[in-house]
Legacy VTK file of the C-alpha trace (Angstrom):
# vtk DataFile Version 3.0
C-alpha trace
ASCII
DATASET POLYDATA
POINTS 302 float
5.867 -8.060 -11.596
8.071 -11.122 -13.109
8.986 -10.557 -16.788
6.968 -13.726 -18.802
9.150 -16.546 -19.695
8.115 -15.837 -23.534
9.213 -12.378 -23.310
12.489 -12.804 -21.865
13.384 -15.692 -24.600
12.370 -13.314 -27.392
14.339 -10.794 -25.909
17.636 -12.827 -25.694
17.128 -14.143 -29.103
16.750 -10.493 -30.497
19.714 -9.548 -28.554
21.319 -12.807 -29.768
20.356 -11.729 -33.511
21.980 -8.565 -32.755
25.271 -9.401 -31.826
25.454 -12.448 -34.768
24.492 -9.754 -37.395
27.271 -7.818 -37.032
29.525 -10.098 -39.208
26.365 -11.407 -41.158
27.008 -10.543 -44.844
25.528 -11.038 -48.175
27.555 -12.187 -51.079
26.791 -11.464 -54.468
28.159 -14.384 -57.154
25.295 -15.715 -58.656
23.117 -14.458 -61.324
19.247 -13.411 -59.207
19.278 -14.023 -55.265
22.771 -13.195 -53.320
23.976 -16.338 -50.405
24.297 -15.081 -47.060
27.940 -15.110 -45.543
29.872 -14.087 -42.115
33.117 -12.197 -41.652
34.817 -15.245 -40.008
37.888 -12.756 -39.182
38.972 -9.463 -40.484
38.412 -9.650 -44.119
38.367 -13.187 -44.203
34.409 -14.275 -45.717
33.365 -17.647 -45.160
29.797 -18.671 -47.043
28.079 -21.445 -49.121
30.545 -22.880 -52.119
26.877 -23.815 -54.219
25.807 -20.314 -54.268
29.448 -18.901 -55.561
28.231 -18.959 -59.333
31.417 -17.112 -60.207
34.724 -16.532 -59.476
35.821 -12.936 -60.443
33.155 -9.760 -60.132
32.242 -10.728 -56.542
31.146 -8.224 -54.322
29.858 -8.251 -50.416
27.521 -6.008 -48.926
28.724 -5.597 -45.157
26.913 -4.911 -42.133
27.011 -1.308 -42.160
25.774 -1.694 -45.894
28.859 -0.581 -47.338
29.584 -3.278 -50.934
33.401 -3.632 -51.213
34.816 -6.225 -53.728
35.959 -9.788 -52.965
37.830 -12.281 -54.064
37.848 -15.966 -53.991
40.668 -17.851 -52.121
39.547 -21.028 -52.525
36.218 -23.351 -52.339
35.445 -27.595 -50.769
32.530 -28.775 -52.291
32.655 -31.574 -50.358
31.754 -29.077 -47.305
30.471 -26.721 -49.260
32.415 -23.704 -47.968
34.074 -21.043 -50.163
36.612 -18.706 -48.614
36.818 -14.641 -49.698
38.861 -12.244 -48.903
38.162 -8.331 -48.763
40.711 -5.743 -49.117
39.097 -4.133 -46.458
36.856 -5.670 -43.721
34.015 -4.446 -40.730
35.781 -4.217 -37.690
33.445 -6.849 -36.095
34.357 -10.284 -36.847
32.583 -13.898 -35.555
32.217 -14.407 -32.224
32.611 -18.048 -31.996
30.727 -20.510 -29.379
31.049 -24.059 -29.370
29.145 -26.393 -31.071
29.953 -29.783 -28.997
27.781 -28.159 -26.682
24.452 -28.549 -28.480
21.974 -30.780 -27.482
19.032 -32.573 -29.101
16.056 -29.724 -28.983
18.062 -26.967 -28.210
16.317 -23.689 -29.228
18.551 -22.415 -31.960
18.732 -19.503 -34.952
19.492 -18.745 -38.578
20.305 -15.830 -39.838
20.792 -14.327 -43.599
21.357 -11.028 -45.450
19.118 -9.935 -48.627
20.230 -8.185 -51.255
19.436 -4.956 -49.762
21.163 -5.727 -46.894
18.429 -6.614 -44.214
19.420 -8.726 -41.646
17.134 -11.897 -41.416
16.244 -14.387 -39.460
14.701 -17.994 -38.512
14.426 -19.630 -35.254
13.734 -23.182 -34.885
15.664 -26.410 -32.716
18.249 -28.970 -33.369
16.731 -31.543 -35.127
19.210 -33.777 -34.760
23.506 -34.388 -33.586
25.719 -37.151 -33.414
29.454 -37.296 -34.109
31.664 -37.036 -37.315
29.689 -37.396 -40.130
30.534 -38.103 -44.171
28.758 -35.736 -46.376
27.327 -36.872 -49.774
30.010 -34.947 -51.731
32.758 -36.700 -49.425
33.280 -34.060 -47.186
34.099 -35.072 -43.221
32.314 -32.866 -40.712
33.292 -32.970 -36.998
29.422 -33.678 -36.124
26.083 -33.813 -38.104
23.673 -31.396 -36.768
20.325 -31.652 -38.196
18.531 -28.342 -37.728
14.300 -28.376 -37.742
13.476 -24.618 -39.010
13.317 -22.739 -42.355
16.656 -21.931 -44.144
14.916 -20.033 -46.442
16.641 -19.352 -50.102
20.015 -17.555 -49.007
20.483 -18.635 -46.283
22.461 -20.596 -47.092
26.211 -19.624 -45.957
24.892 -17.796 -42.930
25.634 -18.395 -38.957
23.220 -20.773 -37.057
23.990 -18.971 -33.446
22.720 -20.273 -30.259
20.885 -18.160 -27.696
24.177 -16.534 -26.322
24.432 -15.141 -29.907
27.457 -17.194 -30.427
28.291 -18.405 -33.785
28.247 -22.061 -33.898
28.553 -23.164 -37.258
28.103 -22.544 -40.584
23.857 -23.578 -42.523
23.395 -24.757 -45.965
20.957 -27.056 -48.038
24.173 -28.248 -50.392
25.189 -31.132 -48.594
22.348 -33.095 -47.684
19.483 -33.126 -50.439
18.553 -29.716 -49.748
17.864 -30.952 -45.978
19.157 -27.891 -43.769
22.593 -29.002 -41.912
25.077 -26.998 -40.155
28.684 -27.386 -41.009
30.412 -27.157 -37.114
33.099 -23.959 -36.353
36.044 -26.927 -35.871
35.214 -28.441 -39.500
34.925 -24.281 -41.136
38.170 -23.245 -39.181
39.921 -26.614 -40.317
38.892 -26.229 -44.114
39.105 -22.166 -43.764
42.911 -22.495 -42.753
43.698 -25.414 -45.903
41.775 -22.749 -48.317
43.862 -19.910 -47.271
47.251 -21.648 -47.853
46.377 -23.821 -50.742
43.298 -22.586 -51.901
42.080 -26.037 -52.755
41.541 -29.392 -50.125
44.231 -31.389 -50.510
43.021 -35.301 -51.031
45.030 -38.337 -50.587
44.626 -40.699 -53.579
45.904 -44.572 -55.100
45.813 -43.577 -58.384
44.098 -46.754 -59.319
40.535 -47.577 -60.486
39.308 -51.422 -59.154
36.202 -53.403 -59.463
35.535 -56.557 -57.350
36.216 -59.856 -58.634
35.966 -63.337 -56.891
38.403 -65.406 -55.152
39.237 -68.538 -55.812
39.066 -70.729 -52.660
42.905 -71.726 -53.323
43.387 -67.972 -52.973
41.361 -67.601 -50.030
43.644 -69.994 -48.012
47.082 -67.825 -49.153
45.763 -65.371 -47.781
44.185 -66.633 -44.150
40.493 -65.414 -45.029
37.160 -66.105 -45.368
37.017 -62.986 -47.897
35.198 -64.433 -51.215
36.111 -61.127 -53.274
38.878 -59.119 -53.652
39.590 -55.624 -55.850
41.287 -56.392 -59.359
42.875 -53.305 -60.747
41.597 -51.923 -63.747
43.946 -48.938 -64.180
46.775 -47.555 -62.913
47.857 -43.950 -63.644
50.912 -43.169 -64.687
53.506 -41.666 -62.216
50.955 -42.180 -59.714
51.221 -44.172 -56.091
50.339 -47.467 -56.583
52.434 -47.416 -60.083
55.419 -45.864 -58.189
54.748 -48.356 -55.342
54.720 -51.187 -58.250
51.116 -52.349 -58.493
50.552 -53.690 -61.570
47.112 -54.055 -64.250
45.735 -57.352 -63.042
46.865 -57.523 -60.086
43.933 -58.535 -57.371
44.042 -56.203 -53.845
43.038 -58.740 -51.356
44.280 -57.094 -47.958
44.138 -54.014 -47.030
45.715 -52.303 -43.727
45.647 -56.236 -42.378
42.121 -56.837 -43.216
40.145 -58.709 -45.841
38.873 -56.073 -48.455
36.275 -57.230 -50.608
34.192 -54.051 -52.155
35.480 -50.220 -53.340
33.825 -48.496 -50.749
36.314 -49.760 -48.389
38.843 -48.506 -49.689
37.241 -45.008 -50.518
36.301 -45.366 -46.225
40.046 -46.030 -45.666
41.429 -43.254 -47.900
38.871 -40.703 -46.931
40.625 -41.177 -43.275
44.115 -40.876 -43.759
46.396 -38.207 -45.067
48.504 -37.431 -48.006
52.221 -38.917 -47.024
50.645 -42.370 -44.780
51.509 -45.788 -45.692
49.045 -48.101 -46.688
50.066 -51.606 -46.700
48.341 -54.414 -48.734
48.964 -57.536 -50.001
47.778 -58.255 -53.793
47.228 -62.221 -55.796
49.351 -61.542 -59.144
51.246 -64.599 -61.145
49.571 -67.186 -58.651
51.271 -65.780 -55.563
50.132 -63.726 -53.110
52.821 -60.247 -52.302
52.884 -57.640 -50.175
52.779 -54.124 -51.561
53.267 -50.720 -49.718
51.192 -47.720 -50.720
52.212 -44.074 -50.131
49.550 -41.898 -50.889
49.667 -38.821 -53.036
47.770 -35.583 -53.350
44.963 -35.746 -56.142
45.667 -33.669 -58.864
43.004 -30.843 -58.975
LINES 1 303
302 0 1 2 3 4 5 6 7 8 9 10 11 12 13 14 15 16 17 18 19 20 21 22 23 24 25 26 27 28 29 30 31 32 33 34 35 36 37 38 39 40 41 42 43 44 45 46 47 48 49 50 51 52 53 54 55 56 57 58 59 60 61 62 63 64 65 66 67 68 69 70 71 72 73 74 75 76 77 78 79 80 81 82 83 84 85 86 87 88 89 90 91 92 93 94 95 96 97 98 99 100 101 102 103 104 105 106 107 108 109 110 111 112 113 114 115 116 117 118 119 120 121 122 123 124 125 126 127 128 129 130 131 132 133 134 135 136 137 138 139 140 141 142 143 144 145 146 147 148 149 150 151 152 153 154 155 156 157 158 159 160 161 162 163 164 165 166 167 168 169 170 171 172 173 174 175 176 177 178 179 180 181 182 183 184 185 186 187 188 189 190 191 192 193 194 195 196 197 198 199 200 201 202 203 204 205 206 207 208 209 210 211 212 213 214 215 216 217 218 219 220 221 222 223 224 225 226 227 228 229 230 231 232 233 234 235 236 237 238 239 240 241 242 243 244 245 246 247 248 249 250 251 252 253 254 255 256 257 258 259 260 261 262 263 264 265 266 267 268 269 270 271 272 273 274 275 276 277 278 279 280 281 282 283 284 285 286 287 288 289 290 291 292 293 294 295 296 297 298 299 300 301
């Protein structure tokens, strides 16, 4: 007799929660309910930066229930990943799958550890994927998956895995208005290697704060455009970029990378794409004239 279609699925997905679990852990830096977490590599944690409450004192409860001590190497709030590292880690360490090959309604699962170390779980589909996506925070994920189950409370920083039991990302309710989202392996192995070396996410910056202002039509022909705005500078820090480049307190940013820029956002869209060390040319209205200028951007301070 054929095994039923319903039992064979519930059978894969308990072998599937099986062989995610082993490098499910739960991390314990906040004050009442632990965040879930997975041994990414040996003794290398990777888990959800909102429920890191603290930064000394943490400890980890393993699979094998053994609590050894951790410490923090570094945290993105704009992905809301925090990296720990364990002087001594479970010999079984992610398996990772890959996440470009979810689809729209595939059958997918969550999976936590509670305080006393149960392994738990919550099954449910892709809700939604697309491609690169900006999280609130500012953070650039590799795609936007959407998931359409419970994350229940710590959860958070746990694997979603797909039916293989392959870890394909990373869940949390921190970067989308407590809407459940799955931060992709590329985008955790990406920030996981910047948080090991620096221990911070290094951002490019301009070092200048701007508000939009309008154009006079005289200006508007200077410069070739149809643009009715452009970005006056407010401030410029010392020792920064733009300073160092020689922008100047008054000066109006018209042109940006060859194009018209009329609002902040742009800019913050431009910046949030490049790295620290590119060029950005512009072109700025000062004295009645309109010059070109030559931006290299620098690493924010933290």
């Amino acid at each position: 007799m054929a095994t039923p279609v319903l039992e064979t699925i519930s059978n894969e997905f308990a072998a599937a929660a099986e062989q995610a679990g082993g490098s499910v852990v739960a991390v314990h830096a906040r004050r009442w309910m632990p965040t879930s977490g997975i041994e990414w590599k040996k003794g290398v944690i990777v888990t959800a930066h909102h429920g890191i409450k603290r930064d000394e004192e943490i400890k980890v409860r393993l699979a094998d229930g053994k609590v050894v001590t951790a410490k923090l190497a570094g945290r993105d709030p704009s992905t809301d990943l925090a990296v720990l590292r364990l002087d001594e880690g479970a010999a079984h360490a992610a398996k990772l799958g890959d996440s470009t090959a979810l689809k729209l309604g595939h059958l997918v699962l969550a999976l936590g550890r509670t305080r006393r170390g149960d392994l738990v779980a919550s099954s449910g589909i892709v809700g939604g994927i697309s491609g690169e996506w900006k999280s609130r925070p500012g953070g650039r994920l590799d795609q936007h998956i959407r998931l359409d189950l419970a994350l229940y409370p710590g959860f958070s920083g746990g694997p979603l895995t797909n039916p293989l039991g392959e870890i394909v990302g990373v869940n949390t309710r921190g970067l989308s208005r407590g809407r459940a989202v799955t931060v992709p392996v590329r985008t955790v192995n990406r920030v996981i290697d910047e948080l090991l070396e620096k221990g911070h996410i290094a951002r490019p910056y301009l070092g200048i704060a701007m508000q939009p202002v309008a154009l006079p039509e005289n200006v508007r022909g200077q410069v070739g455009s149809e643009a009715r705005a452009g970005l006056m500078i407010m401030h410029v820090e010392i020792g920064g970029p733009a300073e160092k480049a020689g922008v100047l307190l008054g000066d109006v940013m018209v042109v940006v990378a060859g194009k018209p820029v009329e609002s902040v956002e742009t800019i913050q869209e431009l910046i949030s794409n490049a790295k620290i060390g590119d060029s950005i040319s512009t072109q700025v209205y000062r004295g009645g004239q309109v010059n070109p200028v030559t931006i290299t951007l620098g690493e924010k301070a933290r």
